[in-house]
C-alpha positions in Angstrom: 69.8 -33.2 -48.5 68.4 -29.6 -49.1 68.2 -27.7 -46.4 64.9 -25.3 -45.4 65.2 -22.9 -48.4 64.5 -19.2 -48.1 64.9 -17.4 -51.4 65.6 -13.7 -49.5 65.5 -13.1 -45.5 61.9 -12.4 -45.4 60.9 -14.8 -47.9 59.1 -18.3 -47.5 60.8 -20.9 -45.8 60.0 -23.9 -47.4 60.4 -27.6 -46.1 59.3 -31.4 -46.6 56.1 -32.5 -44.4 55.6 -35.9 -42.8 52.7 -35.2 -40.5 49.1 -35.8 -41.1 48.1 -32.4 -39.6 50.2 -31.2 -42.2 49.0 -32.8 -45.1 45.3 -31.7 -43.9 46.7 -28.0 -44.0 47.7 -29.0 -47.5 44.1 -29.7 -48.8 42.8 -26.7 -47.0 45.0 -24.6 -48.8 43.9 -26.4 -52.5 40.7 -26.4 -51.6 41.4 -22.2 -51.1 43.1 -22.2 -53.9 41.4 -24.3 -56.6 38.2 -23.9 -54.7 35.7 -27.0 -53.2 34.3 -29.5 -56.0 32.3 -32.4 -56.4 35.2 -34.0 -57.9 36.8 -33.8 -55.0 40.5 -32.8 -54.0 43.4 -33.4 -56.1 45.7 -35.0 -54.0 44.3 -36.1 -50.3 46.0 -36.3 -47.1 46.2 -40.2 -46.9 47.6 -39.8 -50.7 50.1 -37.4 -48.9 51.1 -40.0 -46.2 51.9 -42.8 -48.5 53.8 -40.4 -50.9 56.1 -39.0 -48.2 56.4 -42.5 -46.2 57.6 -44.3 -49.6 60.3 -41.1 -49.8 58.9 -39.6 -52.2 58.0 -35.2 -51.9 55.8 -33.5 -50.2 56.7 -29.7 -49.3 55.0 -26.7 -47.9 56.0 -23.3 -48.1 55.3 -21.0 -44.6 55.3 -17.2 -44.7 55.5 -15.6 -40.9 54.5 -19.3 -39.8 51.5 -19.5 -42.2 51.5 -22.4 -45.0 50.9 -20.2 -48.2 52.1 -22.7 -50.5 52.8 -26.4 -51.5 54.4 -29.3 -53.6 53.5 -32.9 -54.4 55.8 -35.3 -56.5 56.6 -38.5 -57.3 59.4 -40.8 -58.8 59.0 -41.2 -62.4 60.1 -42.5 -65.4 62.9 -43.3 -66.7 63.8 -44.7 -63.2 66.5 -43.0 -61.2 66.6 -39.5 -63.5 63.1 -38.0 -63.1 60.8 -36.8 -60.5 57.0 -35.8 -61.6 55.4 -32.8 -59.9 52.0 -33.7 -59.5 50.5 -30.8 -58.4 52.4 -27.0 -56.9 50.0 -24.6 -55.3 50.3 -21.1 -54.0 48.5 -18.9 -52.1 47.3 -15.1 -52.7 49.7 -14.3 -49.3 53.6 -13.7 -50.0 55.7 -13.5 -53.1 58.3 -15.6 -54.7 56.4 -18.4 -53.0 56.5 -20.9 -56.3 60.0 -20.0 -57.4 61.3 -20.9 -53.7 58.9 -24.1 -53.8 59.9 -25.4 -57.4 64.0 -24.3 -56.4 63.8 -26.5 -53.2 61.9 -29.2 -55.3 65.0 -28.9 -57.5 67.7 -29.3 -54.8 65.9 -32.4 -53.5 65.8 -34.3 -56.6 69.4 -33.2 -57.2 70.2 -34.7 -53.9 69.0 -37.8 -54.7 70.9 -38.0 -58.3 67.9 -37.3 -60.6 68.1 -34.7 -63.5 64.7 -33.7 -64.1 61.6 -32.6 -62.8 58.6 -32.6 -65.3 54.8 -31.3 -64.1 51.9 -30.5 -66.7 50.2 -27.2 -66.8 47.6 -25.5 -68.6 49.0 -23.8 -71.4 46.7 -21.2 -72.1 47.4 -19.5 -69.1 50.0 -16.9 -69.6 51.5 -16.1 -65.9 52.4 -19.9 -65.6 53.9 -20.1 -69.0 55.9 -17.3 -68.3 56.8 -18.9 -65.0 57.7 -22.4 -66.5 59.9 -21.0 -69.5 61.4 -17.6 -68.4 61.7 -18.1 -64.7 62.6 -22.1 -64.7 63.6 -22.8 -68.1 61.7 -26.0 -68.7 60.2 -26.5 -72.0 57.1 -28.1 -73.0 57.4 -31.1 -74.7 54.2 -32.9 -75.6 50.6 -31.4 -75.7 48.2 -33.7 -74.0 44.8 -32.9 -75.2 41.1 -33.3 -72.1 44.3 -35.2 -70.0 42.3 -35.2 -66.4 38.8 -34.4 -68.0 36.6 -31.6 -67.6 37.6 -29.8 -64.3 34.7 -27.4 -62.5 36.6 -26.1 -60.2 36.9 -22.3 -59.7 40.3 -22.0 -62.0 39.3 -24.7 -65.0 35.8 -23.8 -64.9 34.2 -26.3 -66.5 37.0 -26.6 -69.7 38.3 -29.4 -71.0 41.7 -29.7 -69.3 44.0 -29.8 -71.8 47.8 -29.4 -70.6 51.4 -29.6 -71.9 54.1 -31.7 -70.3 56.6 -29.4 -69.0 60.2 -31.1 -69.2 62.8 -29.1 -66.7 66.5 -30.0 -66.8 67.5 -29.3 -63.4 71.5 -29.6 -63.7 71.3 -27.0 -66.5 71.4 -23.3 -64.4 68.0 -21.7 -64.2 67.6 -18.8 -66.5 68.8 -15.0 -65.4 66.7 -12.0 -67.2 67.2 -11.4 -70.8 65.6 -11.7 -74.2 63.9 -14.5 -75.9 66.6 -16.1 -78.0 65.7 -16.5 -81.4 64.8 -14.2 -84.4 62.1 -12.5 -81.6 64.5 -11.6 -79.8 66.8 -10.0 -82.5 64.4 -7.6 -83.7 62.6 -8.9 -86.9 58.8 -9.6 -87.1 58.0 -13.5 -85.6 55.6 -15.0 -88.4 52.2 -15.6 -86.0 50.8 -19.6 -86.1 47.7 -18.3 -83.5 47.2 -14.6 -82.9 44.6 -12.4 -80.8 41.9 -11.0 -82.8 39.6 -8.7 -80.8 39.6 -11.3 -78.4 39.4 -14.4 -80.5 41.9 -16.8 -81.6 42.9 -16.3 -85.3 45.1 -19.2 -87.1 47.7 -18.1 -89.3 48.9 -20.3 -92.2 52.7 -19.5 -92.3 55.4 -21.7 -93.8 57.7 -19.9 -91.3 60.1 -21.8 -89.6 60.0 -20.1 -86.5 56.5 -19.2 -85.6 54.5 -17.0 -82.4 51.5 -19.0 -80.7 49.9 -16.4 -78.6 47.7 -17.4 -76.0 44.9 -14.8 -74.6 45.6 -12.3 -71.8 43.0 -13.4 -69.2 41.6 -16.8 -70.1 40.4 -17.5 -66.6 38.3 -14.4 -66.8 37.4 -15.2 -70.4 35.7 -18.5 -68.8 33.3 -16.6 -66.9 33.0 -13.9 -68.9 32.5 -15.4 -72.6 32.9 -19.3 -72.1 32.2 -19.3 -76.5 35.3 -17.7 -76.7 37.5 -19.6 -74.1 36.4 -23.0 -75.6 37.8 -21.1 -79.4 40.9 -20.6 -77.8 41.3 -23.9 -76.5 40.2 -25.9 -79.8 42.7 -23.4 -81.8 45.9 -24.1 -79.4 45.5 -27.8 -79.4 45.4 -27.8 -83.1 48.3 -25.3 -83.5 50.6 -25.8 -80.3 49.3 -29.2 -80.5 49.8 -29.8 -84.1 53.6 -28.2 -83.6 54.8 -30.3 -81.0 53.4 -33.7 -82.3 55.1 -32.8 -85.3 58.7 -32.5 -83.6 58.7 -29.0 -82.8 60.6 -27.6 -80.4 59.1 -24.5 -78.1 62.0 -22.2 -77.4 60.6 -19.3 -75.1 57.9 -17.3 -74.5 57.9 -14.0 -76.1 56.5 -10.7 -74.2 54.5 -12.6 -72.1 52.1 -13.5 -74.4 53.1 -16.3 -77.3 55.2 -19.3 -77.2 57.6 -19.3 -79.6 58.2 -22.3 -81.5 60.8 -23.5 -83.8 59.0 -26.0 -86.4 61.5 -29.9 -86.7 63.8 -29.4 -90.0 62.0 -31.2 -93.0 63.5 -34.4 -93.8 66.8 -34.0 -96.5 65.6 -35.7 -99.5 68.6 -38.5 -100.6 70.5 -37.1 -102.8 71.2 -38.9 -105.9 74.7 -40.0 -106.9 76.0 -38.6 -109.8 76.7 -40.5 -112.9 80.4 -40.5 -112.6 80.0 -42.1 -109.5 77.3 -44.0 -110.6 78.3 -47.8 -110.2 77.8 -50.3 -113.6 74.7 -51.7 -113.8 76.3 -55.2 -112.9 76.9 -53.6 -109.2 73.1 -52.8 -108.6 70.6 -54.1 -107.5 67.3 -53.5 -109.3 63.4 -53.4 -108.4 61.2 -56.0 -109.1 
């Protein structure tokens, strides 16, 4: 079992919770973080109870004694590889407080023999790509289009809440520092699927095989600011990212901080005919109605 993590001596220490006075710290903090809504709290603290009691997660993350951070998952499918993070929440106070959660979050489900941890986020928002490809090295693996609804909470704002499913293989080593693999990374133009455009979301029609989706720098700030233009960038990444993925693309990294870059599935290799030497007699075939 993993033991209280601390990811440098005056970092968070993180640790499971069992106690109901704990879990009620934990929907203090969302309710900091996401901010108070009439659609109520994401997780509550009987939800808690019955999670941890069944053995499944529940963590917090204390810095100088103070929860400034926490964790909520569940067993998922396939049975007995994956755990699902429902739901990983940090505070303004402390940093490298959701790297130590989502690192002790991986040592528990190693533990207990599983091999990956998915979660969904919202993939217009840069810092947490960033954070779930560079950082972790998960990759997203399906694009699920309004999945909880429109969310008015201080973060959402009122958008529809599209998310990606993020998939993270947690007996691969996470990722050190280093370039983007891929022709990004080696120096030579990426072709752009989605680009910024004084602020607006410009699709690109490239037969490229690897291809940039850039997401907008502040799209949390664009919500309150110009809510026309956040809703533009939403519609235009669920077609493009959207499109990608549910046509078996693969997303590889996330370049500069600012565009996912994906690698589009090789067409289909059309059969190639025999050739008339090898061609068997007409006896030997087979012919169409």
């Amino acid at each position: 079992m993993p033991a209280d993590h601390e990811e440098h001596p005056n970092g968070p220490v993180v640790r499971e919770l069992h106690e109901l006075e704990e879990f009620d710290a934990v929907v203090r903090l969302v309710d900091e973080i996401w901010g108070v809504n009439a659609d109520g709290d994401p997780v509550s603290a009987e939800m808690m109870r019955a999670l941890s009691h069944a053995g499944n997660y529940v963590a917090g993350a204390y810095q100088d004694g103070r929860l400034v951070g926490a964790s909520v998952a569940f067993f998922a499918a396939p049975v007995g590889t994956s755990l699902h993070s429902h739901l990983t929440g940090v505070s303004g106070i402390g940093r490298g407080v959701g790297l130590a959660l989502k690192l002790h979050q991986r040592d528990w489900a190693l533990a207990r023999g599983l091999t990956r941890v998915t979660w969904t986020y919202d993939p217009l928002i840069r810092r947490n790509a960033y954070f779930n490809l560079v950082k972790l090295g998960a990759r997203p693996v399906e694009y699920l289009p309004s999945f909880y609804g429109a969310m008015d909470d201080a973060i959402n704002g009122g958008d529809d809440s599209d998310r990606v499913l993020a998939a993270w293989d947690i007996a691969d080593p996470t990722p050190g520092p280093g370039p983007v693999p891929g022709p990004v990374a080696s120096g030579r133009p990426g072709a752009y699927a989605l680009r910024d455009r004084d602020g607006r979301p410009e699709i690109v029609d490239t037969g490229a095989e690897t291809v940039l989706v850039e997401v907008p720098a502040d799209v949390e700030t664009l919500r309150r600011t110009d809510p026309a233009a956040a809703r533009a960038w939403r519609l235009a990444l669920r077609e493009v990212l959207g499109g990608l993925l549910a046509d078996g693309a693969r997303v590889t990294g996330f370049h500069d901080r600012a565009a996912y870059v994906v690698d589009r599935a090789p067409a289909p290799r059309a059969a190639t005919p025999p050739s008339s030497a090898a061609e068997p007699s007409s006896a030997g075939r087979r012919t169409r109605p």
